[in-house]
VEXVO-586432 format. One line per field, with one value per residue (C-alpha): x negated, y, z negated; residue in one letter. Coordinates in steps of 0.02 Angstrom, whole numbers, plus 50000, padded with zeros to 5 digits. Each point is the difference from the previous one (the first is absolute). Layout:
<sites>
east	X, ...
north	Y, ...
up	Z, ...
resn	A, ...
</sites>
This chain:
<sites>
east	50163, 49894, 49925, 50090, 49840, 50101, 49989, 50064, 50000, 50192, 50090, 50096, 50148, 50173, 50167, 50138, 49981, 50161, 50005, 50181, 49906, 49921, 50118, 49976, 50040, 49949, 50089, 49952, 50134, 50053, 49881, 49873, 50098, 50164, 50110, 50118, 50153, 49938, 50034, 49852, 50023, 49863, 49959, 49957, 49956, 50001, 49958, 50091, 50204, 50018, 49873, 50020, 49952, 49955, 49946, 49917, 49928, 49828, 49866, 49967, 50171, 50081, 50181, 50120, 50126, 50080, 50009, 50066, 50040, 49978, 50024, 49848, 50000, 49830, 49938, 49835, 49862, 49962, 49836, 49943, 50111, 49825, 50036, 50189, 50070, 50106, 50179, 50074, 50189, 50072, 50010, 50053, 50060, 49989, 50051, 49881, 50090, 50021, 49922, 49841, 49847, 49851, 49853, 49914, 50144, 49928, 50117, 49960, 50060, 50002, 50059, 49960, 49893, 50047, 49847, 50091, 49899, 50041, 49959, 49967, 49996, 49969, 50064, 50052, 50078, 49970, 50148, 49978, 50045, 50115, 50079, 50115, 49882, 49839, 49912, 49801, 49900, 49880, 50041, 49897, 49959, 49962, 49869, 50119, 49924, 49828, 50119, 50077, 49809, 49945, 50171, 49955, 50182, 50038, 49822, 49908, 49966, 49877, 49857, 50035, 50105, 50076, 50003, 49940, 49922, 49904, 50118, 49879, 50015, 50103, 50157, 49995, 50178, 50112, 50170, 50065, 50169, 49914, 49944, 49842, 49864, 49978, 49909, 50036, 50157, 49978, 49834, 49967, 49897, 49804, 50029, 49818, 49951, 49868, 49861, 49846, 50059, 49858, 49898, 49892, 49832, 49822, 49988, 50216, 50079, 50159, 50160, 50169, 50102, 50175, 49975, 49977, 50134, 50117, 49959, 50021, 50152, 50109, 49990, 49959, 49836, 49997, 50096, 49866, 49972, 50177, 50180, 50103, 49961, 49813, 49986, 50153, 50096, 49836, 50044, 50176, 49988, 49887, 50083, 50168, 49931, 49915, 50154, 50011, 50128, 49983, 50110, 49943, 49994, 49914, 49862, 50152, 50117, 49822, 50005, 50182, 50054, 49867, 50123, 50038, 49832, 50032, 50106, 49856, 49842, 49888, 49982, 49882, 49947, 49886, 49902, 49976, 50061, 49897, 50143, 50080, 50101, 49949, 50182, 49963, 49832, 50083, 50149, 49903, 49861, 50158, 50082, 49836, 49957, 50198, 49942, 50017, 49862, 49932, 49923, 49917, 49936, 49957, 49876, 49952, 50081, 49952, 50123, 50131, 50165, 50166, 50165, 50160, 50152, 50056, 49838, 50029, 49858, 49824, 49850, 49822, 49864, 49855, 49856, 50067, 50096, 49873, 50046, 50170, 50103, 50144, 49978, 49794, 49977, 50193, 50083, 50014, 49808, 50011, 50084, 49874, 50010, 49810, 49909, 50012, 49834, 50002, 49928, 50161, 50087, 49897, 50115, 49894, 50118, 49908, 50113, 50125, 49954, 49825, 49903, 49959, 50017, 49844, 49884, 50013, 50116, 49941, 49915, 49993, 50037, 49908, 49855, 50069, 49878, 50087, 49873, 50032, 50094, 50178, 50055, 49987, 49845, 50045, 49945, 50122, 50044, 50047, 50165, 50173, 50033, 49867, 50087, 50013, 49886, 49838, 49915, 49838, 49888, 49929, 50112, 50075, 50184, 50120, 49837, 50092, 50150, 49913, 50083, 49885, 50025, 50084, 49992, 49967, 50011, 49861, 49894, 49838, 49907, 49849, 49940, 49941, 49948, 50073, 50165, 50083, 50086, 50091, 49875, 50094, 50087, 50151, 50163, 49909, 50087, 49867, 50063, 50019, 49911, 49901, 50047, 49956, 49912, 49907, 49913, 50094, 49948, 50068, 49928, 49954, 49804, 49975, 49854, 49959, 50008, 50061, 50189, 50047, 50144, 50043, 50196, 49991, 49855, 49940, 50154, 50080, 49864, 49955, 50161, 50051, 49803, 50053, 50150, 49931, 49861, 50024, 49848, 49954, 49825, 49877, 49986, 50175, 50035, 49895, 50081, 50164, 49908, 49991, 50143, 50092, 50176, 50060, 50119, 50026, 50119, 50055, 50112, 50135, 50081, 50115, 49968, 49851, 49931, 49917, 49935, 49926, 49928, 50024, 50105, 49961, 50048, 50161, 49893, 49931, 50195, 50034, 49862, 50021, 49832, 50019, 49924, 50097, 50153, 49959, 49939, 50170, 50089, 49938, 50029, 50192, 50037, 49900, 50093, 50164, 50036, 50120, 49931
north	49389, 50085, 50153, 50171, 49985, 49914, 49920, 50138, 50187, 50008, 49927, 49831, 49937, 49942, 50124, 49988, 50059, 50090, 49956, 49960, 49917, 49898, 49906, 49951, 49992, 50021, 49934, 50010, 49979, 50097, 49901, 49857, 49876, 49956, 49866, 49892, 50081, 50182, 50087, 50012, 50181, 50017, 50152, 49985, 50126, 49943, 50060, 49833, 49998, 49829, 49917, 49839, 49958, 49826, 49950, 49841, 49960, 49970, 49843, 49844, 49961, 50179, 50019, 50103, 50098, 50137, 50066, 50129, 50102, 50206, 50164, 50104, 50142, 50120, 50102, 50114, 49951, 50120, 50106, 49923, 49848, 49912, 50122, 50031, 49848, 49991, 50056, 49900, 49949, 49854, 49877, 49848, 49926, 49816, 49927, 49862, 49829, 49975, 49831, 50075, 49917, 50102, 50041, 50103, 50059, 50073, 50117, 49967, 50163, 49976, 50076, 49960, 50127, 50036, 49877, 49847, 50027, 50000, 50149, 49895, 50082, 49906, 50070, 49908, 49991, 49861, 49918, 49996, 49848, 50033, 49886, 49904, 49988, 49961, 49824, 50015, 49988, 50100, 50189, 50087, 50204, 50054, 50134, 50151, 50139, 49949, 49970, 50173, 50088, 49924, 50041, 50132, 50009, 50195, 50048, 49956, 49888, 50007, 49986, 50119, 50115, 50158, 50101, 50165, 50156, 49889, 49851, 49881, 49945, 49845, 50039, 49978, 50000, 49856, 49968, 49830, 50064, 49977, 49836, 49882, 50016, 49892, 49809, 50036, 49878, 49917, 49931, 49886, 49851, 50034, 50182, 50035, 50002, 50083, 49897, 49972, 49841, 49962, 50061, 50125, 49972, 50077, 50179, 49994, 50185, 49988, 49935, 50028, 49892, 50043, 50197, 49949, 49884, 50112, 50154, 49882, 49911, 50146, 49953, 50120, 50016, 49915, 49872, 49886, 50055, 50002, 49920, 49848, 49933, 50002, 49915, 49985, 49906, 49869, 49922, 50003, 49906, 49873, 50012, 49964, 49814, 49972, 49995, 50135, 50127, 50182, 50139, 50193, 50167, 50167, 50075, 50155, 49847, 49977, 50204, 50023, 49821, 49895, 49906, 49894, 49907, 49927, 49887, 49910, 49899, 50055, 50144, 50010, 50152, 49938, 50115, 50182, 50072, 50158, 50141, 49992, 50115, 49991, 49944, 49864, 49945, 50036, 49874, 49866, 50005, 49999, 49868, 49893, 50048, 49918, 49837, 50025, 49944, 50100, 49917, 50115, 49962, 50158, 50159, 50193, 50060, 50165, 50139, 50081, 50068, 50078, 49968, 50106, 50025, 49805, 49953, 50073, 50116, 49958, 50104, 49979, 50141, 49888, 50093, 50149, 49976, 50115, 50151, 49951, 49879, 50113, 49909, 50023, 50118, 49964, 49861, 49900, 50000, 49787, 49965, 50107, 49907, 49963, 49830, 49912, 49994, 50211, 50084, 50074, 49853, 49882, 49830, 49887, 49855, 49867, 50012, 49954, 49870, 49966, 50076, 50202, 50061, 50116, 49847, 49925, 50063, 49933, 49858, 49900, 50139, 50163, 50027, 49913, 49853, 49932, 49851, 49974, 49832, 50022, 49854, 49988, 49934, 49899, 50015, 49933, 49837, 49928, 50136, 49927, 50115, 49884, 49822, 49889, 50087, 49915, 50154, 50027, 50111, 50126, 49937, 50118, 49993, 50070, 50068, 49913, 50085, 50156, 50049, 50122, 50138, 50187, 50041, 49926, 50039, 49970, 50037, 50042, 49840, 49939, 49806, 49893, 49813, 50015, 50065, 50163, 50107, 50168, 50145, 50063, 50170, 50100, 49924, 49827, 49854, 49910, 49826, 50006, 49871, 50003, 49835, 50043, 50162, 50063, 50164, 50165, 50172, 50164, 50095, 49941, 49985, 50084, 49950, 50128, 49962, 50050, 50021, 49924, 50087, 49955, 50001, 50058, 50048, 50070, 50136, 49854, 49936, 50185, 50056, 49865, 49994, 50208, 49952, 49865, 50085, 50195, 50014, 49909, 49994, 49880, 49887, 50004, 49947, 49838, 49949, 49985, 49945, 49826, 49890, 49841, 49902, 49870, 49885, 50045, 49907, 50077, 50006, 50161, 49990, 49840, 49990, 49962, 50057, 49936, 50111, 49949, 50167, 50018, 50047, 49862, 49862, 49953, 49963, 49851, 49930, 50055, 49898, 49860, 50031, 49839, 50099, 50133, 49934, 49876, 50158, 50083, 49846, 49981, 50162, 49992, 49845, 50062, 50170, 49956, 49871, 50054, 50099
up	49656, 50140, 50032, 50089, 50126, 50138, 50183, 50102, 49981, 50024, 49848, 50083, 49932, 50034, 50054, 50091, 50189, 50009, 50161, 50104, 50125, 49905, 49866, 49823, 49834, 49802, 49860, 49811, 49846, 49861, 49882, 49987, 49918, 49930, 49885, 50101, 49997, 50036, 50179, 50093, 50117, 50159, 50049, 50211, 50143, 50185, 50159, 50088, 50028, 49865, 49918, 49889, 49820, 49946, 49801, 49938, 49844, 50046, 49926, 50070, 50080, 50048, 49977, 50089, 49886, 50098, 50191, 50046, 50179, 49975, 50111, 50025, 49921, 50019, 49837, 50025, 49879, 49841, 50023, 49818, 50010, 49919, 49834, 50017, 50081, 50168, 49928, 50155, 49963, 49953, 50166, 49917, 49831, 49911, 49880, 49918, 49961, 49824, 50005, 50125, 49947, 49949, 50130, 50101, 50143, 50177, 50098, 50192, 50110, 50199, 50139, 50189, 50108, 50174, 50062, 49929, 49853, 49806, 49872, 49820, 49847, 49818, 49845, 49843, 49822, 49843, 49935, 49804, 49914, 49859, 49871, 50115, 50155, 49906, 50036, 49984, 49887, 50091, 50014, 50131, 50002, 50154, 49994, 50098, 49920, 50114, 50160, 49977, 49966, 50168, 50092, 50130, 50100, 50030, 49981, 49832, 49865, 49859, 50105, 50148, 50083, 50080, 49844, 49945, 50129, 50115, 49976, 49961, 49820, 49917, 49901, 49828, 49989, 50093, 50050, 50009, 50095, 50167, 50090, 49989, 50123, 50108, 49933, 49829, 50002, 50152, 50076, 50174, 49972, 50010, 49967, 49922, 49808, 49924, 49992, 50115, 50076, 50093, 49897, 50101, 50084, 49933, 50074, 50044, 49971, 49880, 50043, 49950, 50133, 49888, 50036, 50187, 50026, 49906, 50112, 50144, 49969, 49943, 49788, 49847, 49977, 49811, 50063, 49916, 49832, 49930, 50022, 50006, 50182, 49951, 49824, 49887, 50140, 50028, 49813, 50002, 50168, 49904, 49831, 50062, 50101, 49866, 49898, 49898, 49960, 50008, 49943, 50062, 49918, 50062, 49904, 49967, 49919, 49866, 50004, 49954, 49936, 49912, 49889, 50177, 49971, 49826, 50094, 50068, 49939, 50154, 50081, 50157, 50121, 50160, 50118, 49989, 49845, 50000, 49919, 49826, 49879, 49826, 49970, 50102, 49914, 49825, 50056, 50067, 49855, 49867, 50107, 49976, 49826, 49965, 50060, 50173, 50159, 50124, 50172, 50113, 50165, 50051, 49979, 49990, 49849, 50010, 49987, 49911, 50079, 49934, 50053, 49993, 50086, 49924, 50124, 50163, 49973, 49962, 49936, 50017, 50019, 49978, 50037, 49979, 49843, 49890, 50102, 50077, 49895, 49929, 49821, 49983, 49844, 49925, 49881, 50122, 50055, 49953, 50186, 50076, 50190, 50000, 49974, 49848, 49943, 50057, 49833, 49966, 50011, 49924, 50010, 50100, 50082, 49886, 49854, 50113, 50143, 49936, 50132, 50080, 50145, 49996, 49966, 50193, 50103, 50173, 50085, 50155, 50157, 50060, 49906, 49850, 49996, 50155, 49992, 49827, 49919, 50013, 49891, 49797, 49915, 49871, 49801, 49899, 50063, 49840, 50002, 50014, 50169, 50088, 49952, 50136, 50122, 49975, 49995, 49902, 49934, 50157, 50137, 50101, 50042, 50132, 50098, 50158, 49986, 49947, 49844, 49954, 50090, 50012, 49864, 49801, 49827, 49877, 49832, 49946, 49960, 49939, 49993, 49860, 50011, 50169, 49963, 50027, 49877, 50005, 49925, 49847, 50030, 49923, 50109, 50020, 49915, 49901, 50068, 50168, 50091, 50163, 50080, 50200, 50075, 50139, 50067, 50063, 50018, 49990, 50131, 50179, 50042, 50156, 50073, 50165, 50180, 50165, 50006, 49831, 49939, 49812, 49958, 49782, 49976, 49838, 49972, 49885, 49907, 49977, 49940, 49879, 49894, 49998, 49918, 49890, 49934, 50044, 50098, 50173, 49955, 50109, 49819, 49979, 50186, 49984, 49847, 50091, 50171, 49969, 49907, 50011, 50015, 49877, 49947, 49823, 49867, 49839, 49850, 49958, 49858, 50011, 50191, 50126, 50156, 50151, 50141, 50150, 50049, 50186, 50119, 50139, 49883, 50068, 50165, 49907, 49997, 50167, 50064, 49912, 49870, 49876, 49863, 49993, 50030, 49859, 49898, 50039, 49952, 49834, 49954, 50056, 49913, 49834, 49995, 50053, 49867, 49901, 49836
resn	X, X, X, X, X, X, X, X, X, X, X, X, X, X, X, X, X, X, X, X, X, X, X, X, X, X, X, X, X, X, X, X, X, X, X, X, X, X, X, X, X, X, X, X, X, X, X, X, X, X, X, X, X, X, X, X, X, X, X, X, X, X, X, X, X, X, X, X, X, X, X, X, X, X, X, X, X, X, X, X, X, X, X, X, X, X, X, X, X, X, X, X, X, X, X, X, X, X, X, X, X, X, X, X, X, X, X, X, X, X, X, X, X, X, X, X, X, X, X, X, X, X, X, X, X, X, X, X, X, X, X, X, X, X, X, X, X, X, X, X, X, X, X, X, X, X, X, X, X, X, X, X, X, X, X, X, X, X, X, X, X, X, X, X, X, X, X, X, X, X, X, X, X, X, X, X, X, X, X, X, X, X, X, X, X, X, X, X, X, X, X, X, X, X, X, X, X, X, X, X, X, X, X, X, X, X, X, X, X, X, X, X, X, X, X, X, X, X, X, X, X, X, X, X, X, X, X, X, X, X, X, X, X, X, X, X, X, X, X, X, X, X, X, X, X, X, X, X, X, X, X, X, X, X, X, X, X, X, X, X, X, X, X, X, X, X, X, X, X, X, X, X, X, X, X, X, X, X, X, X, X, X, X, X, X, X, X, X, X, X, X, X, X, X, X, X, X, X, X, X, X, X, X, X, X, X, X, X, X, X, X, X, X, X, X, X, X, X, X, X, X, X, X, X, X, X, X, X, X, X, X, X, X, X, X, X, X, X, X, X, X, X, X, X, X, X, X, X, X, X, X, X, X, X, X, X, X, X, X, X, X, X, X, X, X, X, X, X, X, X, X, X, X, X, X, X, X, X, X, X, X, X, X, X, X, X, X, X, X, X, X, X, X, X, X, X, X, X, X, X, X, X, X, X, X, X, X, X, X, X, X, X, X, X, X, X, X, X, X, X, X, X, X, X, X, X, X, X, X, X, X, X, X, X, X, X, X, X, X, X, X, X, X, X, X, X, X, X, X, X, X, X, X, X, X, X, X, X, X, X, X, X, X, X, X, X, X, X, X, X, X, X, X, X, X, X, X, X, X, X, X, X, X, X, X, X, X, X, X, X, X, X, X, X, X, X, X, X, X, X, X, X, X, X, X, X, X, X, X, X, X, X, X, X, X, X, X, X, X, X, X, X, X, X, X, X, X, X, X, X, X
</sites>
C-alpha cells in the first residue's frame, strides 16, 4: 500500500504500443480460475502476423499442458480498459482435462520481432481442485484481490493512474478482463525486493533499487509489492521439494464458494495479502470457528473491497470512501471500501488472523528503519511452532534472510516480566499469544539533506490515523507512528491460527533460513493432520 506521491510527474505504466512496426501481443482469459472440465476462452490482440501460446502448471517442476500456434489478429485498447476491461474477442478456446491437477497455470504469449527478438507476455488462470482431482491436504488462497489492486496495465490501479480532469488519480474501480502488468506473474532472477539489502551507510539518501530497476528494465512499477512471481510462487517452489501437496483457489473461489475449504484441515495464504471482502473474512473466520486451521505467512491486512460482476470487477475507494464510495450513508454502509480499523468500519483484522494492519505496516527499506533487525526476536520459545529449532528466549531468527521486511502486521503491546501481551481492545481475541515480534513504523522519518527524495511519505500514515480516529491530529499521528510485526497464535472457535506477520517470510525458505523453514514445517504438519 503506498502513497499517490510518485517517482515521476507522468503517471508510468504498462499499454500496448499499437505499433505495426513493432510486434506484440496481450492475452488475458475470460476468468481467474476454473474446475477441470470447463473451457478456458483467451481473449488476444496482436500487432505480429502469428504468435504462439504455451501453458504450464507452474511450482517447483513446471509442466507443459497445452501449445498452441495462432494468427495475429490486432484489437485497439479501451480508453478505461483499467475500469471496463478490454472487450477483445475470443482468440482461442480449451478445454481443461477432466483429470487436470489443481495449481497455479501461467499462459506464456510470444511472438518474434523483426530484430530476431521475442515479445513475452505472462498471464495466468488457477485450476480448482474439485472432488475427483483433489490430493492435498494443504489448500492454498492466493491473495488476487492484492495482485489486481496493484495491477496498473491500461493505466491505473488502486494506487495511481490516468483518471479524472488532470488524469492523475488511481481507479477505484478495476477490471480484471484485461492483462497483468508486467512482473506480477513472471519475474527474472535477482529482480529487486523491497528491503535495504545493504543496509545503507550513515548520512546515505533513500533507496528504492525495485522502482529503478523496474523503470529501467521495462516492468510495472509495483512489480515488488504484489503477485505470484514475487512471493506466492517462492513457497510453492519450496513447499512442493519439501514434499508437500498443494491444491489452489483464488481469493473470488473464498468470495463466491467457501464450502470448497471444508474439504481441507489447513488452509495457508503466504506474502502480500493486503485486500479482502467481508464475505471473504466471514468465510474464512466460519471456516475456522468449524474446526478448521488457518496458516498465514503473509501481511498488511488493511482494506476492504467489493466484488460484483461474479468477480471481474473490484471496488475500493480507500481514502476517499467517506466522500466517494457509492454505499457511504446507505444499508450497505458495512462494505464501505476503507480500512478495517476506519471508524466506520470498525472490524479490525485481529478477530480474524490475530494481528492489524494499522499497528506496523512497514519496516526494513526507505525510511522505514532500513537499519533496523529484519529477523524475529524470539519470546515464546516454549510454543509448539518453535519445536525443533533450538531457539530461545531473545534470539533473533531469519535476520539473514531478511524476513522482516515490506511490510508487517502487528498489535498494540505492552510487557510484563519480560513478556509481551496484546493491550485489550474491542476486536482483540483475549488469547492470542505473542510468540515472535519486532519493530515497524507507519510513517517514514525523513531526516533532511541535499537531494534526498523520500518515496511515501506521510500522505499514508496521515490518511489512515484520519480514518481511524476522525482527526489527524499531531497526538493522534504518534500513536500510530510507531508499531510492530508478530507472529501471533490463536484459538477460533473449534480451529486455530498462526500468523507470521510479514510479507518477506517466504524469503526465509527461499534462502534456505533453518528457522523458518523449521517454523513453516511445524506448522504444516500440525494443521494438516487430519481433524
Amino acid at each position: 500500500m503506498h502513497a499517490d506521491d510518485h517517482w515521476h510527474s507522468k503517471p508510468w505504466y504498462e499499454a500496448p504500443r499499437e505499433d505495426p512496426a513493432f510486434p506484440e501481443v496481450y492475452t488475458y482469459t475470460d476468468a481467474m480460475s476454473y474446475d477441470p472440465g470447463d473451457e478456458v476462452r483467451f481473449h488476444s490482440s496482436s500487432t505480429a502476423r502469428s504468435w504462439s501460446l504455451e501453458i504450464y502448471r507452474d511450482g517447483a517442476e513446471p509442466e507443459t499442458v497445452h501449445k498452441a500456434e495462432l494468427p495475429g489478429s490486432f484489437h485497439p485498447m479501451p480508453s478505461e480498459a483499467y475500469r471496463n476491461g478490454c472487450d477483445w474477442p475470443v482468440g482461442h478456446n480449451w478445454r481443461l482435462p477432466e483429470d487436470l491437477r489443481s495449481g497455479f497455470y501461467r499462459v506464456v504469449s510470444t511472438c518474434m520481432r523483426a530484430d530476431g527478438g521475442r515479445f513475452v507476455q505472462h498471464h495466468f488462470f488457477v485450476v480448482r481442485p474439485t472432488a475427483e482431482t483433489r490430493r492435498a491436504s494443504i489448500l492454498m488462497i492466493l491473495p488476487t484481490a492484492t495482485w489486481t489492486a496493484y495491477n496498473d496495465w491500461g493505466g491505473a490501479n488502486h494506487y495511481f493512474g490516468i483518471v479524472g480532469p488532470e488524469r492523475d488519480r488511481p481507479s477505484p474501480v478495476l477490471s480484471l478482463q484485461r492483462p497483468w502488468t508486467r512482473g506480477i506473474v513472471w519475474l527474472p532472477a535477482g529482480a529487486p525486493r523491497i528491503c535495504a539489502d545493504p543496509a545503507p551507510e550513515m548520512g546515505d539518501a533513500p533507496r528504492y533499487p525495485m522502482k529503478e530497476w523496474a523503470f529501467a528494465n521495462g516492468f510495472g512499477q509495483y512489480y515488488a509489492a504484489a503477485g505470484w512471481a514475487q512471493f506466492d510462487r517462492h513457497f510453492v517452489v519450496w513447499a512442493e521439494r519439501e514434499g508437500y501437496e498443494l491444491d489452489f483457489i483464488t481469493q473470488t473461489d473464498l468470495h463466491y464458494s467457501p464450502e470448497r475449504l471444508d474439504a481441507y484441515p489447513c488452509v495457508v495464504i503466504v506474502g502480500h495479502d493486503e485486500y479482502w471482502t467481508r464475505e471473504m473474512r466471514l468465510n474464512i473466520e466460519g471456516y475456522v470457528d468449524r474446526g478448521g486451521n488457518l496458516a498465514r505467512f503473509g501481511a498488511n491486512f488493511l482494506w476492504q473491497i467489493r466484488l460484483d460482476d461474479d468477480g471481474r470487477t473490484q471496488h475500493c475507494y480507500k481514502f476517499k470512501a467517506g466522500e466517494e464510495d457509492p454505499v457511504r450513508g446507505t444499508d450497505a454502509a458495512e462494505t464501505l471500501t476503507t480500512a478495517w480499523e476506519d471508524r466506520h468500519v470498525a472490524w479490525p483484522g485481529a478477530s480474524t488472523v490475530g494481528v492489524n494492519g494499522m499497528q506496523g505496516l512497514y519496516a526494513s527499506w526507505g525510511g522505514f528503519a532500513p537499519r533496523g533487525q529484519k529477523g524475529f526476536t524470539v519470546y515464546r520459545p516454549e510454543h509448539w511452532v518453535f519445536e525443533g529449532t533450538g531457539l530461545h528466549y531473545a534470539d533473533i531468527f531469519g535476520d539473514k534472510a531478511h524476513i522482516f521486511a515490506y511490510e508487517v502486521d502487528g498489535l498494540d503491546y505492552t510487557f510484563r516480566h519480560g513478556l509481551p501481551y496484546a493491550v485489550p481492545a474491542e476486536g482483540i481475541p483475549d488469547d492470542i499469544e505473542i510468540l515472535a515480534m519486532a519493530p515497524a513504523v507507519l510513517a517514514e522519518d525523513e531526516p533532511e539533506g541535499d537531494g534526498f527524495r523520500y518515496y511515501v511519505r506521510g500522505s499514508d500514515h496521515e490518511g489512515l490515523v484520519q480514518a481511524a480516529t476522525g482527526e489527524a491530529t499531531r497526538e493522534n499521528l504518534k500513536r500510530y507512528k510507531y508499531g510492530s510485526g508478530m507472529m501471533v497464535n490463536m484459538k477460533r472457535g473449534k480451529g486455530e491460527v498462526l500468523t507470521a506477520a510479514t510479507c518477506e517470510w517466504v524469503m526465509g525458505l527461499k534462502r534456505g533460513d533453518p528457522f523458518t523453514q523449521q517454523i513453516t514445517r511445524n506448522v504444516l504438519d500440525r494443521f494438516s493432520a487430519r481433524r
